[in-house]
C-alpha positions as CSV (number, residue, x, y, z in Angstrom):
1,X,123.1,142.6,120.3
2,X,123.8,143.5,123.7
3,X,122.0,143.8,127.0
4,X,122.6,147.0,127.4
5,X,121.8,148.2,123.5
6,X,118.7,145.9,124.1
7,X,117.8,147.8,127.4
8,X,118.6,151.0,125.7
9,X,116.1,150.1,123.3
10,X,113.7,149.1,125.6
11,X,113.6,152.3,127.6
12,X,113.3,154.2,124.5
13,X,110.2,152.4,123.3
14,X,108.6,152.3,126.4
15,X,109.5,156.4,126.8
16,X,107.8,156.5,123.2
17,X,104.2,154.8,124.5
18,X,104.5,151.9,121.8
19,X,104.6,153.9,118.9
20,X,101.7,155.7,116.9
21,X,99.1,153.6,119.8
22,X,98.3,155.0,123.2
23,X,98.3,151.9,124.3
24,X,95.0,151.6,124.9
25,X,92.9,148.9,122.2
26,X,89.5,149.7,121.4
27,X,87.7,146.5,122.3
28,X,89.0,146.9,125.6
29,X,86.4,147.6,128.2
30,X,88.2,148.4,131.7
31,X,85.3,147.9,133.5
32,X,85.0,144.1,131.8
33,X,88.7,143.3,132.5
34,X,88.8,144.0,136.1
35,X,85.6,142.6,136.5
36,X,86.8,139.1,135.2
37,X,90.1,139.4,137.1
38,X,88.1,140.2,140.0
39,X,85.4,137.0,139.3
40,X,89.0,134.8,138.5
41,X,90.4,135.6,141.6
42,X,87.5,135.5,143.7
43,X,87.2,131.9,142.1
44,X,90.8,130.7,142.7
45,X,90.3,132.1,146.5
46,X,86.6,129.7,147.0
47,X,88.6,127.0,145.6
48,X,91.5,127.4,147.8
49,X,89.3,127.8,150.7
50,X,87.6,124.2,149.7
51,X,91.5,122.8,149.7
52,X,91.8,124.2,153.3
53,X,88.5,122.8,154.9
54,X,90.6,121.6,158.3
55,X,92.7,124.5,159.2
C-alpha cells in the first residue's frame, strides 16, 4: 500500500462522515466534554502558575 492509495483512502472516508455514524456517539454530552477540558486546562494553568511563583 501506498501513501498516496492510503491518502486517497483517507479522503474518501473522511468525505463519507465515517460511514453509516454521523459521527456523533450517544453518550456524548458536549456540554460535559468541554466542561472537563475546560476544568483540565484551567488545572494545568494553576499548576503552572505554582511552578512560576518568582517571575
Amino acid at each position: 500500500m501506498s501513501f498516496h492509495s492510503t491518502a486517497a483512502d483517507l479522503v474518501t472516508f473522511a468525505a463519507e462522515g465515517g460511514g453509516e455514524h454521523g459521527g456523533n456517539h450517544e453518550s456524548l454530552n458536549p456540554y460535559l466534554t468541554g466542561g472537563g477540558a475546560f476544568f483540565a486546562l484551567m488545572l494545568l494553568l494553576w499548576i503552572t502558575t505554582r511552578f512560576n511563583r518568582d517571575r
